[in-house]
Residue, then its C-alpha position, 0 to 999 in steps of 0.5 A: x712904645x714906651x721907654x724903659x728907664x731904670x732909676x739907679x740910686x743909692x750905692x756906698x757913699x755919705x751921701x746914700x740918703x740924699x741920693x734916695x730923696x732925689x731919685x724917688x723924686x724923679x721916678x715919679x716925675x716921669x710921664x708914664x705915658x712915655x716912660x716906664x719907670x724901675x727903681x733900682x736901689x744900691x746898698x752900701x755893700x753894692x748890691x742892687x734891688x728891686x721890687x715894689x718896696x724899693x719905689x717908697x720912700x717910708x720903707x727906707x726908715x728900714x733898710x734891712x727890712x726894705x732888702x727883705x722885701x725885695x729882689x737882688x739882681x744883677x745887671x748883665x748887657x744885652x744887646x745895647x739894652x741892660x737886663x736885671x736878672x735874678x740873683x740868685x737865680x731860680x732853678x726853673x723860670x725866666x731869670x729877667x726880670x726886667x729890661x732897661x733901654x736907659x739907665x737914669x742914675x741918680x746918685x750923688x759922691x764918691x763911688x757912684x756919681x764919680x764916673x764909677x757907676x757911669x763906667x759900669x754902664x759904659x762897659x755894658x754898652x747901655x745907654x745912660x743919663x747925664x755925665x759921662x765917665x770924665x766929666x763925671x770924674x773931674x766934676x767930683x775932685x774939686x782940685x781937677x774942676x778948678x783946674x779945668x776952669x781956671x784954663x777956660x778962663x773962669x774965675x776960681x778962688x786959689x787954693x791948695x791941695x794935701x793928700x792923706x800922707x801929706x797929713x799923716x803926721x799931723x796938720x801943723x805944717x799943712x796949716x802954716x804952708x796954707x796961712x802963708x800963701x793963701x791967709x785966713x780966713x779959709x774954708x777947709x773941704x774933702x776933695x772929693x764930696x758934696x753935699x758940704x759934708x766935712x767943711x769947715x771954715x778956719x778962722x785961726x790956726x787952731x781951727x784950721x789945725x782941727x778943720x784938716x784933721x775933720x776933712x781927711x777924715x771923709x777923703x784922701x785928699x783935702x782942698x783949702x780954699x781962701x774964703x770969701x768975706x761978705x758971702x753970698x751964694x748963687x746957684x744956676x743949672x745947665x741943661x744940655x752937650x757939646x752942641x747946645x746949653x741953656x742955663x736955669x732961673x738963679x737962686x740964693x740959698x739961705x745959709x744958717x752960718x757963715x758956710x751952706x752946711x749939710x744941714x742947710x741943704x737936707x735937714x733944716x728944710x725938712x723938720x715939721x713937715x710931712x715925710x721930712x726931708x725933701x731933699x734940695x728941694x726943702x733948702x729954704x732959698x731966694x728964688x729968682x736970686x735977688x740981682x742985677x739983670x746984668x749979674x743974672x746974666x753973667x753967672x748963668x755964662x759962666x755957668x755954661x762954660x763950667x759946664x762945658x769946659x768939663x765936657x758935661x751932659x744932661x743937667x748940672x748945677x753951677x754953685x757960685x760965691x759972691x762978694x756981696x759988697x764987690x759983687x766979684x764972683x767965683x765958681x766954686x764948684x759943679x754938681x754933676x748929678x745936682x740934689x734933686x736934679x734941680x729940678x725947682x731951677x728949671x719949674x722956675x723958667x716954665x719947664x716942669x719937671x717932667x719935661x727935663x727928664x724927657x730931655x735928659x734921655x733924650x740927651x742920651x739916646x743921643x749920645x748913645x747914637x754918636x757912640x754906636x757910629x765909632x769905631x772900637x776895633x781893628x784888625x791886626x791879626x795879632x792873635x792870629x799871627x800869635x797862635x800860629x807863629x809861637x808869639x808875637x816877635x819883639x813885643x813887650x810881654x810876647x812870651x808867656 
């Protein structure tokens, strides 16, 4: 009998678009011998949409167009499995319009990949791929990430953190507290965004000035990290739990300025080719990473402890900045749920695209099972005790 996935995508964040490319990437890599595959689109309102239109890529040149072709529903738990209901429903006919055994969300920023739309799926008791609600969490607020790094020993680069209110009457003192402890040059990004939207690198005050003023205007938090001189960038991808990790091929992004831009990623790649963007996949890169055999090997451990010291499930991506002339190397950031699943890492050690999705829900129906064997209740006999004796005696709130 063949699985159910539900491809989740979409939702209210800056990186909606990028989201789309890389779930309609995956939706069609699944073996459909095994597996059939729903695509479930979330609009910026929060709304989520089915249909055949919803499953092309063309369509969503217009969305208004695109939600007119196709159904809202509403997700509601059944039982361990996550049913799609009509919304609104009809007065007569079946409600169901399909049901999930496991939800594939592949999504990427704020307000889906950050352990939201992870814990909706959590409380409706389904299972679902990749990360958890911590590790998604802290893998999105990079000031967290580091910390956690930092305490199982991984090289991190220093850096300061400044909230919205610490820039509410300008940047000028964020500016100098940053130039004092940390010097310039220095790469200004929101906490808690991918994708290099709202970076900057400040070279003097004045830039930085203007690169705090740009980050906070995409989060409530900005970090300010010293940059590195001679850079170069490695990625690699982890694939696995808490029981078991293996790391991707390496590569090397080609940056067309001195910081890998959003441009970089999903545009540049994209232009005179045929459907534009293909999301990571276009990013023009060095594939395997042009380094050392002993390089290699010590930023793919590292990748599996960054994985792992977050607590993470399913697939990661582990950026890396490299000293080219040092060859000193820093983590500099995780990606819960990578652009493209970073697939082309895994293609590149003999593993097709259509197997890492097998083993990403493989990984959670595991997790699922793990869970199913825990205990979430006790008998207290507090409601009881409440109803019929007037009130639980000396407990805070007892009295209504």
């Amino acid at each position: 009998m063949k699985i159910n996935v539900g491809v989740f995508f979409g939702g209210r964040s800056v990186e909606h678009e990028v989201s789309i490319i890389s779930a309609l990437q995956a939706a069609k890599a699944f073996d459909r011998t095994k597996y059939d595959v729903t695509p479930v689109y979330i609009s910026r309102e929060g709304r989520f949409y089915i249909g055949e239109a919803v499953g092309r890529i063309e369509e969503y040149s217009n969305i208004p167009a695109l939600i007119k072709k196709s159904t809202e529903v509403l997700p509601a738990a059944d039982n361990g499995r996550l049913k799609l209901l009509r919304q609104p429903a009809k007065l007569f006919g079946n409600p169901v319009l399909s049901v999930i055994d496991v939800a594939f969300p592949v999504v990427h920023g704020t307000n889906v990949e950050d352990g939201a739309l992870q814990g909706y799926f959590r409380t409706l008791g389904v299972p679902f791929a990749g990360c958890d609600v911590f590790a998604s969490a802290a893998g999105m607020d990079k000031f967290a990430m580091k910390a956690l790094f930092r305490e199982r020993g991984l090289p991190v680069l220093p850096c300061l953190r400044f909230t919205s209110r610490d820039l509410s009457e300008g940047c000028e003192n964020a500016a100098d507290k940053i130039i004092a402890e940390l010097g310039l040059p220095v790469v200004v990004k929101p906490v808690n965004l991918g994708s290099s939207v709202g970076i900057r690198l400040a070279k003097d005050r004045d830039a930085l000035i203007d690169a705090l003023d740009y980050a906070v205007g995409f989060a409530s938090a900005v970090l300010a990290e010293k940059a590195v001189e001679n850079l170069r960038e490695i990625n690699c991808a982890v694939l696995g739990d808490f029981d078991s990790v293996s790391a991707s091929e390496c590569e090397e992004p080609i940056m067309g300025d001195e910081i890998l831009s959003y441009e970089d990623k999903y545009i540049s790649g994209g232009k005179g080719s045929k459907g534009g963007s293909k999301g990571m996949q276009s990013l023009k890169r060095l594939l395997p990473a042009p380094i050392s055999p002993e390089l290699r090997e010590k930023i793919r451990h590292y990748a599996c402890e960054a994985f792992l010291a977050l607590d993470c499930s399913g697939v990661s991506r582990i950026d890396f900045l490299m000293d080219s002339k040092t060859e000193e190397v820093w983590v500099n950031e995780i990606n819960t749920i990578p652009g493209s699943l970073a697939f082309y890492l895994w293609e590149a050690t003999g593993k097709p695209y259509a197997q890492l999705l097998d083993d990403m829900v493989s990984l959670a129906l595991k997790r699922s099972r793990s869970a199913a064997e825990l205990s979430y209740s006790i008998d207290t006999g507090i409601l009881k005790n409440f109803i019929g004796g007037g009130g639980s005696k000396g407990s805070k709130g007892g009295k209504l």
